[in-house]
Z-matrix of the N, CA and C atoms (Angstrom, degrees):
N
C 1 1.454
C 2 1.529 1 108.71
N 3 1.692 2 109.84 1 134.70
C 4 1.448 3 114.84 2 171.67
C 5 0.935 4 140.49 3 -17.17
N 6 1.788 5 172.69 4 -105.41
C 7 1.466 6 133.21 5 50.91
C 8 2.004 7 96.24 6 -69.48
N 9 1.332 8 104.90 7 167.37
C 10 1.302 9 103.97 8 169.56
C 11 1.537 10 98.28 9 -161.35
N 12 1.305 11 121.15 10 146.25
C 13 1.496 12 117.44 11 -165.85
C 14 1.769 13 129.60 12 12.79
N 15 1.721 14 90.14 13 57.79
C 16 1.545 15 112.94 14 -178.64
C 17 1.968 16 106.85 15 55.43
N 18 1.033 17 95.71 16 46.47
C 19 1.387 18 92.82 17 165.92
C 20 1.318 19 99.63 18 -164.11
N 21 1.657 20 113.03 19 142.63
C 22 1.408 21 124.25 20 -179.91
C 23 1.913 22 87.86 21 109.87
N 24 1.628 23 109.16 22 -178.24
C 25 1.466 24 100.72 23 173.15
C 26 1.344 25 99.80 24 -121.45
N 27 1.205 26 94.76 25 171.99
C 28 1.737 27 111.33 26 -162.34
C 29 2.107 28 97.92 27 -68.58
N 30 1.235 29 88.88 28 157.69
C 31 1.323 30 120.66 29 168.41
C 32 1.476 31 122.77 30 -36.05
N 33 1.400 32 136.80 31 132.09
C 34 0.905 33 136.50 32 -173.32
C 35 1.755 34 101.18 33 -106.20
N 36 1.615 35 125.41 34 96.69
C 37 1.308 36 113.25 35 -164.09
C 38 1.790 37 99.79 36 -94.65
N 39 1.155 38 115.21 37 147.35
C 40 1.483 39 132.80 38 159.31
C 41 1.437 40 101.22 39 -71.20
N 42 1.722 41 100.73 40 148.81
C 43 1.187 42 117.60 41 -169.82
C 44 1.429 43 112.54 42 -51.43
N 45 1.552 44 108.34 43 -45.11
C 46 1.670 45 132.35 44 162.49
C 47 1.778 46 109.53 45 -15.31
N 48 1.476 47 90.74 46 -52.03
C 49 1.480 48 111.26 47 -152.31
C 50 1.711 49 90.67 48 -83.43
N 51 1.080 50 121.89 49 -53.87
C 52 1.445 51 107.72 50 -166.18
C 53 1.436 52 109.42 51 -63.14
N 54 1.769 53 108.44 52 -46.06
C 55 1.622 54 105.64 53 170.85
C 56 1.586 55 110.28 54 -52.60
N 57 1.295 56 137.05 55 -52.17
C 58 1.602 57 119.42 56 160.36
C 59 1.582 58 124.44 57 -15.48
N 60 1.348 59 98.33 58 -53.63
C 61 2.060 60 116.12 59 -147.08
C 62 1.656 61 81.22 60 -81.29
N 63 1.447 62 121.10 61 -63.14
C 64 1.347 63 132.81 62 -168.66
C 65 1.491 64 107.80 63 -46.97
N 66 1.506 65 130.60 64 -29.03
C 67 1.322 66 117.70 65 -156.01
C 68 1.615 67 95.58 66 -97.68
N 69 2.113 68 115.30 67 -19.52
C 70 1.269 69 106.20 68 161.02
C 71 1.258 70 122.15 69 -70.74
N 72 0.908 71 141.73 70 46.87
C 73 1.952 72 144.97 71 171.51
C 74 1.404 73 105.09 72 -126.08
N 75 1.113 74 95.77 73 100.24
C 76 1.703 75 91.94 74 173.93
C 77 1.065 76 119.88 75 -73.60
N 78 1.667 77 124.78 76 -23.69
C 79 1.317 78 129.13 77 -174.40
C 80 1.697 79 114.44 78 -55.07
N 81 1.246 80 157.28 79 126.77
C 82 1.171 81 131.96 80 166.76
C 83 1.934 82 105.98 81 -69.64
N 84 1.242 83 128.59 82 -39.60
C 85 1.355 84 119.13 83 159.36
C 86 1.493 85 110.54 84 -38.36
N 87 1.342 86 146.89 85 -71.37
C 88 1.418 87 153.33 86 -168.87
C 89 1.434 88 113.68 87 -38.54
N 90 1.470 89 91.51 88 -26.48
C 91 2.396 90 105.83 89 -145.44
C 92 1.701 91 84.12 90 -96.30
N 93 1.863 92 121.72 91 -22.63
C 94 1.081 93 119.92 92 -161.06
C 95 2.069 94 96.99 93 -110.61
N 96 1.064 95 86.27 94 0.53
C 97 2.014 96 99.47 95 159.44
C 98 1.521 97 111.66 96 -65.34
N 99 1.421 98 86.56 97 -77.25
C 100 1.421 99 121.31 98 -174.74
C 101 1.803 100 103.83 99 -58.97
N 102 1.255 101 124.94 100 -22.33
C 103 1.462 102 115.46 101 175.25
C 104 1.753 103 88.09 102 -81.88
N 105 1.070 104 120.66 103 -57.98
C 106 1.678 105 118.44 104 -149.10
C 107 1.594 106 85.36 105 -58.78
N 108 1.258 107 144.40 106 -76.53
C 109 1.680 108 131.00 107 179.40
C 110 0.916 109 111.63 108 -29.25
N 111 1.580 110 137.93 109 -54.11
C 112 1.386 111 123.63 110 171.03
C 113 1.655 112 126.05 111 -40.96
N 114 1.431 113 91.18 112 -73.84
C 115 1.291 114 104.83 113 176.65
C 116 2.049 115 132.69 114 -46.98
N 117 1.163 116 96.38 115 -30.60
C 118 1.750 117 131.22 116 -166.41
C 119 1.575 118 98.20 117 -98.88
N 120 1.465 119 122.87 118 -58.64
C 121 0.922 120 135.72 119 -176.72
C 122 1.958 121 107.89 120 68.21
N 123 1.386 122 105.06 121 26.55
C 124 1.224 123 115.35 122 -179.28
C 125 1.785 124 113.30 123 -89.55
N 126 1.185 125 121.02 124 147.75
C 127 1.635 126 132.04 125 -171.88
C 128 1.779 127 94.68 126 -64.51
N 129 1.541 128 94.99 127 131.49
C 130 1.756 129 120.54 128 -171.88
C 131 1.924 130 87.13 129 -53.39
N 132 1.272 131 125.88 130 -33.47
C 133 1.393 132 116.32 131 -165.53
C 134 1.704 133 96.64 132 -65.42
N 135 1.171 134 117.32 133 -95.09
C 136 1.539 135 96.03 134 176.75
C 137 1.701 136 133.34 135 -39.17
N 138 1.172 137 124.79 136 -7.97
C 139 1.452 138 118.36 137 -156.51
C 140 1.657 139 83.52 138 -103.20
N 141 1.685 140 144.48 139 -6.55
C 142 1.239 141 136.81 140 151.47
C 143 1.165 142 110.99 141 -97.33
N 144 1.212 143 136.10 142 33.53
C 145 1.708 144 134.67 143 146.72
C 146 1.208 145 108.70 144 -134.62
N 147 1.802 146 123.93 145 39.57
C 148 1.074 147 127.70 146 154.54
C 149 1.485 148 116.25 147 -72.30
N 150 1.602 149 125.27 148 143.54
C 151 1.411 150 124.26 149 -153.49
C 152 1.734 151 74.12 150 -117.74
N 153 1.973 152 95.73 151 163.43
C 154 1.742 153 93.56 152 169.80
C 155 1.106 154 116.83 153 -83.29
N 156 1.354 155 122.47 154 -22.49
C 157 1.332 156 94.46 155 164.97
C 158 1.611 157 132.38 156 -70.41
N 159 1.093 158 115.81 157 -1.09
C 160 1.759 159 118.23 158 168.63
C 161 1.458 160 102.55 159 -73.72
N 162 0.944 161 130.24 160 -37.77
C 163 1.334 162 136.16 161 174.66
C 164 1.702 163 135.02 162 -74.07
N 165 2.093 164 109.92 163 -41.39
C 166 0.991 165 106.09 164 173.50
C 167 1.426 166 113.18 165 -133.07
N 168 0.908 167 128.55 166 156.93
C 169 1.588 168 115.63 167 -175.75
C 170 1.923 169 92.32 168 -127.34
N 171 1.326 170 106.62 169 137.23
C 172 1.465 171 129.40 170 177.96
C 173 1.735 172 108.69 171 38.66
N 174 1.270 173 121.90 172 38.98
C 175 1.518 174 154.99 173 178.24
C 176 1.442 175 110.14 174 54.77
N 177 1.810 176 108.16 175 43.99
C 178 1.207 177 105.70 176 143.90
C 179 1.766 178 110.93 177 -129.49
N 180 1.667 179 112.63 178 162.95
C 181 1.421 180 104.79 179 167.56
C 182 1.300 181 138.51 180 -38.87
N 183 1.226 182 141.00 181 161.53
C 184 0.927 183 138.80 182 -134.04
C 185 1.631 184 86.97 183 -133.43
N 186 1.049 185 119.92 184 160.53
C 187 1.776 186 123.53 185 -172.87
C 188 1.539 187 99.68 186 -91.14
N 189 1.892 188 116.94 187 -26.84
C 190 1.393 189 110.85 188 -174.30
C 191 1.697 190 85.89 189 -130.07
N 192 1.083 191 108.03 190 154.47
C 193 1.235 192 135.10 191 177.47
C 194 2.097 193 98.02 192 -90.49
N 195 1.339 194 124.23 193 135.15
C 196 1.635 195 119.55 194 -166.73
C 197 1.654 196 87.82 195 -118.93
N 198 1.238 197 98.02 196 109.98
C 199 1.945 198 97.05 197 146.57
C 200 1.221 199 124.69 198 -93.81
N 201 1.292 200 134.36 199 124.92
C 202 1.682 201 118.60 200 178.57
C 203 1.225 202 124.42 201 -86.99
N 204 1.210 203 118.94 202 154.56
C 205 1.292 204 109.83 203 -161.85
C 206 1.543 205 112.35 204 -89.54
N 207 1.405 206 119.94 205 36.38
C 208 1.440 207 118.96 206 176.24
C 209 1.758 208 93.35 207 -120.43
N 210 1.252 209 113.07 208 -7.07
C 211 1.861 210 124.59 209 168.31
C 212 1.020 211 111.20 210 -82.00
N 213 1.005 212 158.43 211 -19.80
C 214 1.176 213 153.78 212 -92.60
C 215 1.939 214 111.75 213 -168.25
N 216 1.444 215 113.69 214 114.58
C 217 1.370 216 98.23 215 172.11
C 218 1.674 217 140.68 216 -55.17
N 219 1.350 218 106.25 217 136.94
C 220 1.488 219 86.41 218 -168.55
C 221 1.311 220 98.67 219 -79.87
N 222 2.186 221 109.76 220 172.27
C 223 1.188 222 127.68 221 -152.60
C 224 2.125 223 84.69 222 -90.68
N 225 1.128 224 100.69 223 -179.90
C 226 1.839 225 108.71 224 177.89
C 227 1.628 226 103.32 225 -43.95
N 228 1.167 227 114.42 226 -34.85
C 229 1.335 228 136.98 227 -145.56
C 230 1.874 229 109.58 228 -87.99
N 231 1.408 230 89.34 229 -3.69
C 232 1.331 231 96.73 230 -172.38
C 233 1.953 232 127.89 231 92.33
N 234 0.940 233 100.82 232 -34.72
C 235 1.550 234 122.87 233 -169.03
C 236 1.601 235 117.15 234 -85.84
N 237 1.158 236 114.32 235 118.91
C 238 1.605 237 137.21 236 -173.84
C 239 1.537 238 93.94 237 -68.64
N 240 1.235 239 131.32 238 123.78
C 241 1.718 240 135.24 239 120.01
C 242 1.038 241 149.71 240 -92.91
N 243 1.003 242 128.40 241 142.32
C 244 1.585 243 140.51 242 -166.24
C 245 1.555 244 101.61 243 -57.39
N 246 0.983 245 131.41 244 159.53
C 247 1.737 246 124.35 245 173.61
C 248 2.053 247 104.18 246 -142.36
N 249 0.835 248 131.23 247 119.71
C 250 1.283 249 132.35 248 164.49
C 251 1.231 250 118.38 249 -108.27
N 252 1.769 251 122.23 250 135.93
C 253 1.617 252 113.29 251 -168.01
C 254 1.577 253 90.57 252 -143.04
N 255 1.456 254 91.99 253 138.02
C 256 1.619 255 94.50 254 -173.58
C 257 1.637 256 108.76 255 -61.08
N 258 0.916 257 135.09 256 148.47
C 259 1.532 258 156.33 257 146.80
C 260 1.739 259 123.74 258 -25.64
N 261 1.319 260 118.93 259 29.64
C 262 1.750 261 120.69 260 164.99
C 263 1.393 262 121.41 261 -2.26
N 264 1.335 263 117.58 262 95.15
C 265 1.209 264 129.11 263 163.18
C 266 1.684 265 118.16 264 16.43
N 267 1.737 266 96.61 265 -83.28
C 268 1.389 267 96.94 266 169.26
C 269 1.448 268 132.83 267 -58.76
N 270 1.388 269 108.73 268 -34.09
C 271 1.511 270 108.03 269 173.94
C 272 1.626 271 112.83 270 -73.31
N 273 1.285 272 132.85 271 -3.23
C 274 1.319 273 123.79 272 -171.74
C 275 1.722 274 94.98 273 -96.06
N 276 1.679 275 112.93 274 -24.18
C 277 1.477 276 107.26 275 177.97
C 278 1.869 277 101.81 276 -74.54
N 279 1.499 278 105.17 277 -42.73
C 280 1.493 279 91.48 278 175.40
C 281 1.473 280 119.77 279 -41.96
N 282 1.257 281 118.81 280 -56.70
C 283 1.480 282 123.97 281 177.36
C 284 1.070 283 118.38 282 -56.45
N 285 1.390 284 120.68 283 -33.54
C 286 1.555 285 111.59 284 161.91
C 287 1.531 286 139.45 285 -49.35
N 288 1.665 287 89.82 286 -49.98
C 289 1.435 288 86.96 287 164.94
C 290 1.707 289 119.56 288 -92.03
N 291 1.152 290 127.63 289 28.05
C 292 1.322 291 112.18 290 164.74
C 293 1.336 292 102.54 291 -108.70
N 294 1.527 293 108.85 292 147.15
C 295 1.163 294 122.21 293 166.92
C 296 1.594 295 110.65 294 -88.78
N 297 1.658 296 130.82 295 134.05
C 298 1.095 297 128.59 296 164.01
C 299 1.416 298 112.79 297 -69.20
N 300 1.082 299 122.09 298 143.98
C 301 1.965 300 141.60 299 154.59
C 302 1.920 301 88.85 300 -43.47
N 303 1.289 302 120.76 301 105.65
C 304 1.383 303 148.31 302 162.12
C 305 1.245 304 105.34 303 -46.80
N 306 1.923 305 129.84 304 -63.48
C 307 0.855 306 163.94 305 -153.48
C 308 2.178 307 102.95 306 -57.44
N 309 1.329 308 107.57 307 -36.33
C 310 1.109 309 138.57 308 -147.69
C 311 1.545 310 131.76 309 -132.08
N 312 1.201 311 137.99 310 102.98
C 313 1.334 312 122.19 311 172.52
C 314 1.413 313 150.59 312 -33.55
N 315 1.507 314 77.89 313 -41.50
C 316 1.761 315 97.48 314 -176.70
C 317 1.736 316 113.30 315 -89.38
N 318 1.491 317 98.70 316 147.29
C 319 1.762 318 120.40 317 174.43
C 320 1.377 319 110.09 318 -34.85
N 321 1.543 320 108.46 319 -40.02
C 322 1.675 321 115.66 320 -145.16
C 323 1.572 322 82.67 321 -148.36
N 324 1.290 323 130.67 322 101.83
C 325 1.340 324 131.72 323 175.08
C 326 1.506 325 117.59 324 -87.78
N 327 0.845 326 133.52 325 157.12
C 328 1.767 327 123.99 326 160.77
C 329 1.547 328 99.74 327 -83.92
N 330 1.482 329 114.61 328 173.95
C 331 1.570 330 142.00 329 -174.25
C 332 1.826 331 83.51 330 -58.39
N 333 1.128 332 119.78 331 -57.58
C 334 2.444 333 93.27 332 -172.91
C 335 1.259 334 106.02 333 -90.28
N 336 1.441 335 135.16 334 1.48
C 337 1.486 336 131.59 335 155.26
C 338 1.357 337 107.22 336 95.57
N 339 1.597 338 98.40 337 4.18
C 340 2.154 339 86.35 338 -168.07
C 341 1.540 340 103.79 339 -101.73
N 342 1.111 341 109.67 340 11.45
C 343 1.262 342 114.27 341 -175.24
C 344 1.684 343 114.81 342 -152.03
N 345 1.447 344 128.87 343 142.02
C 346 1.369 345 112.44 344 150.20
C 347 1.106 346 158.72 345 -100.34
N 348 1.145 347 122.37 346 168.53
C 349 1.394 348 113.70 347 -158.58
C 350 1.274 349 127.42 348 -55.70
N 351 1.500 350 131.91 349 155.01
C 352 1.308 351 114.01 350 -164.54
C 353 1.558 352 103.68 351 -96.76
N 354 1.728 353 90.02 352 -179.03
C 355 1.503 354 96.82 353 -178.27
C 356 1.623 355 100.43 354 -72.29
N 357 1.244 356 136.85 355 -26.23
C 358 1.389 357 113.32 356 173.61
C 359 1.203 358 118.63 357 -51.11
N 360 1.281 359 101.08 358 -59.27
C 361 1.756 360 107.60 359 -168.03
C 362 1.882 361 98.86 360 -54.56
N 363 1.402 362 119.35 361 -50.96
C 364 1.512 363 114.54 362 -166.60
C 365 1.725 364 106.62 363 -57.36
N 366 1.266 365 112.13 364 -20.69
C 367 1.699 366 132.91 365 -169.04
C 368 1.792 367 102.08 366 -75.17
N 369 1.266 368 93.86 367 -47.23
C 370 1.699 369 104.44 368 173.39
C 371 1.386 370 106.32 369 -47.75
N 372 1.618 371 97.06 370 -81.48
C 373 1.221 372 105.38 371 -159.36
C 374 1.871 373 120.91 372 -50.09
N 375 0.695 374 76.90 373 -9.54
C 376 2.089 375 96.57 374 -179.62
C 377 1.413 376 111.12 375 -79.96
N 378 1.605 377 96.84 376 -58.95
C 379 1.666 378 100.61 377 159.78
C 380 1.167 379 137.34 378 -59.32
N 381 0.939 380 131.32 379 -29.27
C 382 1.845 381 153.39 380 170.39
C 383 1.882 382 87.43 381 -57.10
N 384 1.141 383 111.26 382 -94.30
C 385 1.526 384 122.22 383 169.46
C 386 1.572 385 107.41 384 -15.65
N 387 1.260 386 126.90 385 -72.34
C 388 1.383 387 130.20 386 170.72
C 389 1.312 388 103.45 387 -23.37
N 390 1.202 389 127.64 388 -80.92
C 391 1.192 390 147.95 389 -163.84
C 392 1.332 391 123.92 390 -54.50
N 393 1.339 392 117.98 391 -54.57
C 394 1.552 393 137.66 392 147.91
C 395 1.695 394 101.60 393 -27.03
N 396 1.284 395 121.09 394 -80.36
C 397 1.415 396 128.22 395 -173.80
C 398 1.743 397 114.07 396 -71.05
N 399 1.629 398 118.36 397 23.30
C 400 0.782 399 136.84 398 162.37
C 401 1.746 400 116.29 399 50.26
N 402 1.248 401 102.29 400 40.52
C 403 1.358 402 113.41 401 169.02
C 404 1.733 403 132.25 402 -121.09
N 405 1.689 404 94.63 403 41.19
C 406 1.389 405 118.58 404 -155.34
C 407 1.787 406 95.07 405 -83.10
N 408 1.637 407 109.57 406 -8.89
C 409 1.988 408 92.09 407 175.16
C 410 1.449 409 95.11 408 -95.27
N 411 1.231 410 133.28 409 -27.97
C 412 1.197 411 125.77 410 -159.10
C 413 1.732 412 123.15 411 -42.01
N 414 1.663 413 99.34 412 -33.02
C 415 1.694 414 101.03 413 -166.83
C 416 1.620 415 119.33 414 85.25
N 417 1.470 416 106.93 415 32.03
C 418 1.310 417 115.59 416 156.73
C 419 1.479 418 126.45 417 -62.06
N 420 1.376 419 112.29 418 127.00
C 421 1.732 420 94.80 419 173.45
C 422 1.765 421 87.62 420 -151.24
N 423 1.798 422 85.43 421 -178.90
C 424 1.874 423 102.84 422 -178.89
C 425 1.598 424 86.28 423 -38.63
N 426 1.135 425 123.26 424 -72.18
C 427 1.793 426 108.64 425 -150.05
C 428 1.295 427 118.95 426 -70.48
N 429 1.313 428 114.36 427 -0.28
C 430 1.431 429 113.54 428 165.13
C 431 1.894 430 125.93 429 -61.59
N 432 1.431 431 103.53 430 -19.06
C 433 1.432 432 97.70 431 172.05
C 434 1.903 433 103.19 432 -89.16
N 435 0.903 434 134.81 433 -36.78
C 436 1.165 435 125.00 434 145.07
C 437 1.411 436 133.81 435 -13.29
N 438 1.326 437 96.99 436 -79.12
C 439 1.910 438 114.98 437 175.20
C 440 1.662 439 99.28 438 -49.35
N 441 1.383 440 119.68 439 -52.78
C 442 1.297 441 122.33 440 -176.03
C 443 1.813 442 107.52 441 -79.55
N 444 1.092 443 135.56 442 -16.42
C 445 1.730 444 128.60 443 168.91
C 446 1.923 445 87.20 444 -73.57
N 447 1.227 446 125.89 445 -94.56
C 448 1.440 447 115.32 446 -163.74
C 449 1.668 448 112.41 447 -34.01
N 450 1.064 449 118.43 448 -69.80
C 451 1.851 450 109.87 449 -171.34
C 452 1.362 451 104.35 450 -55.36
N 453 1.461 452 130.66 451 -45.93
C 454 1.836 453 110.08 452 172.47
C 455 1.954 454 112.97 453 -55.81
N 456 0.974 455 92.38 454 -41.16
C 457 1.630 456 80.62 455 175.21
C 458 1.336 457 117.29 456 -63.03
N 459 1.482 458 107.83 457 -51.08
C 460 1.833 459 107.80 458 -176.19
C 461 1.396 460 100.64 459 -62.63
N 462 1.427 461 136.00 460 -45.32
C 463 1.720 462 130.40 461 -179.30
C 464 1.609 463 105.48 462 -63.56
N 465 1.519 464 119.39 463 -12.81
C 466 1.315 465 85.45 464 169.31
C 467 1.916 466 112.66 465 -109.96
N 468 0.980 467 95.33 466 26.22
C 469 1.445 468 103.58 467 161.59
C 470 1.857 469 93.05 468 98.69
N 471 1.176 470 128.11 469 99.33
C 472 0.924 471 119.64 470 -153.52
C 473 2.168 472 94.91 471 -176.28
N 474 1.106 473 110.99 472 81.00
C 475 0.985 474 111.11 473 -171.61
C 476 1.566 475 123.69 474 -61.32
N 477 1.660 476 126.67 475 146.03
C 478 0.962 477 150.48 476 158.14
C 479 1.579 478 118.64 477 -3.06
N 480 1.761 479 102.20 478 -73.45
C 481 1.484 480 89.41 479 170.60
C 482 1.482 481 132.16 480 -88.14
N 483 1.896 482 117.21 481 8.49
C 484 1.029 483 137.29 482 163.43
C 485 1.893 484 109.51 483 -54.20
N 486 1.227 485 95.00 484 -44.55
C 487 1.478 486 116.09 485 -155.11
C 488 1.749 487 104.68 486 -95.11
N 489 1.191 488 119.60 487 -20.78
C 490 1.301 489 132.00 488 167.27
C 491 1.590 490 106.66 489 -72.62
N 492 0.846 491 125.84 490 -45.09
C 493 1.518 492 131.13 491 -172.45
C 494 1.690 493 109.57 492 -63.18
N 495 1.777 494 100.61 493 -54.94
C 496 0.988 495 94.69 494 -175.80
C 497 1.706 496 119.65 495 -70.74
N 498 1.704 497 117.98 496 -30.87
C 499 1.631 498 110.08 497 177.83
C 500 1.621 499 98.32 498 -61.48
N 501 1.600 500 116.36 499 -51.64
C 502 1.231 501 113.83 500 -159.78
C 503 1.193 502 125.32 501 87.88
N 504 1.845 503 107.38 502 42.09
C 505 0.723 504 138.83 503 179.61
C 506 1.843 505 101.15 504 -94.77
N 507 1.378 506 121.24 505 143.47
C 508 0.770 507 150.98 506 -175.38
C 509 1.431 508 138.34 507 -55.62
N 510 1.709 509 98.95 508 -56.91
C 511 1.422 510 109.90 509 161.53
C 512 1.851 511 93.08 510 -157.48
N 513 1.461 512 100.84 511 165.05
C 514 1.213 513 86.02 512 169.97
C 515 1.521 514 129.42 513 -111.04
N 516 1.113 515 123.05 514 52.81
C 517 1.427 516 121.35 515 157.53
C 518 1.806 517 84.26 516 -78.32
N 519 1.175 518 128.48 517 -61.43
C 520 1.599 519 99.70 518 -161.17
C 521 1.406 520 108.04 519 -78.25
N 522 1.535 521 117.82 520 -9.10
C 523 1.496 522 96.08 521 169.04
C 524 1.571 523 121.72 522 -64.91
N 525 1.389 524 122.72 523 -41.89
C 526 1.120 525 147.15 524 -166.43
C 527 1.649 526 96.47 525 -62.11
N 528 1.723 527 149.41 526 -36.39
C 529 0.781 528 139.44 527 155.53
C 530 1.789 529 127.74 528 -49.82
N 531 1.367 530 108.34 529 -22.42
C 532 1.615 531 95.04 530 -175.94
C 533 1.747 532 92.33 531 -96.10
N 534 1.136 533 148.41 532 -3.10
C 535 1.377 534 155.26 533 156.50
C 536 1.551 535 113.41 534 -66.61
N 537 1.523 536 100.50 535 104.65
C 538 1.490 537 123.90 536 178.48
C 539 1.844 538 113.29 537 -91.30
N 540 0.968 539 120.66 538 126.18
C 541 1.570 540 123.49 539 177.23
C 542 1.522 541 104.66 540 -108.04
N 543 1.553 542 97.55 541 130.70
C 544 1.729 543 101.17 542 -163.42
C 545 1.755 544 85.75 543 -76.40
N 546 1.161 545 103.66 544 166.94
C 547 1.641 546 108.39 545 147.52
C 548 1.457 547 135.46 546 -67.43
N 549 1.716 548 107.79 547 -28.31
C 550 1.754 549 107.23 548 155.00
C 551 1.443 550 101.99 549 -56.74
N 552 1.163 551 140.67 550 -64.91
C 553 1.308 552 148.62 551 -140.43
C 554 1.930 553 102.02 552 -57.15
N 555 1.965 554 105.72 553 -47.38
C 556 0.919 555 101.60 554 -175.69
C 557 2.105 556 118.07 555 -65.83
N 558 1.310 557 101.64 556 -42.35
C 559 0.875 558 119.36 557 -175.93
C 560 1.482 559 124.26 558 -65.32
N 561 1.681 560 106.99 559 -18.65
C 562 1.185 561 102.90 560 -171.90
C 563 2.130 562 91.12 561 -90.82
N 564 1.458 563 110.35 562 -17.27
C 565 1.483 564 111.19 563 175.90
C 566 1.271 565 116.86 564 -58.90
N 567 1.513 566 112.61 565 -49.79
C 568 1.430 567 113.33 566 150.99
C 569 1.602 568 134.03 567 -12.31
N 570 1.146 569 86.29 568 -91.84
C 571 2.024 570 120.18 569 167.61
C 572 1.202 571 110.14 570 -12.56
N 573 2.113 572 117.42 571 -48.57
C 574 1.012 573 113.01 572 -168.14
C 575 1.661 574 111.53 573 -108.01
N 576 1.328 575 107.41 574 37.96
C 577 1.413 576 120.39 575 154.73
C 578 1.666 577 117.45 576 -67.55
């Protein structure tokens, strides 16, 4: 089920769809948010208290993208981990061309730089975009690039405990929830009975 007034889970967007949502952000900082969730497929709560140096080392990209493990949701178990995700082609050109705020540590600074921005404000700006690209019933939210990084990997053949490692997810009964099965997919399993 959709999300729909914060209940249900977020949206599973086609690539289509994110290039839509992405081209509403005018910010080039915002467009390079919204790539690192794509790309990372990591929760909007850590991916706006990413620092530059998790991102660039001696002001170029970095081969792994660094989450720390004080960003980061803890597992059932209570306990924060670190998460590292290799660096995607396209997202390492995004990072290339953005310049970080000098002024400031963080990826995504707020207006006095000593801090970053929160998940409201990053939640906005996503929504605004949603909306703009006219996909405001769908039930897009922060965890929808999530839901959509695991099921594009598993649809393109991309196994379970391949794909566990990299969210850093735990076990998979909860991995197995952000993994959507199209109805071709089922049907074509069928077929090859």
């Amino acid at each position: 089920m959709a999300k729909n007034n914060r209940q249900g889970q977020g949206y599973i967007l086609s690539n289509l769809e994110y290039s839509k949502v992405r081209s509403h952000i005018k910010s080039q900082k915002y467009k390079l948010l919204l790539d690192l969730a794509w790309y990372t497929g990591e929760r909007w709560g850590a991916l706006v208290q990413l620092k530059i140096s998790d991102c660039y080392f001696e002001g170029k990209p970095k081969a792994y993208i660094n989450f720390a493990a004080e960003t980061r949701k803890a597992t059932p178990d209570g306990k924060h981990q670190a998460r590292q995700v290799p660096t995607h082609q396209t997202l390492s050109e995004a990072l290339s061309a953005y310049n970080p705020d000098s002024e400031s540590i963080y990826m995504f600074p707020d207006r006095i730089g000593d801090k970053p921005i929160t998940l409201r404000w990053a939640d906005k700006i996503l929504r605004t975009a949603v909306e703009k690209a006219g996909f405001a019933a769908l039930g897009i939210s922060t965890h929808s690039t999530r839901r959509s990084f695991i099921t594009h990997l598993h649809g393109n053949g991309i196994d379970l405990f391949t794909i566990k490692q990299i969210t850093g997810h735990k076990d998979f009964k909860t991995l197995e929830r952000y993994v959507q099965i199209s109805s071709d997919r089922v049907r074509g399993a069928i077929a090859t009975l």
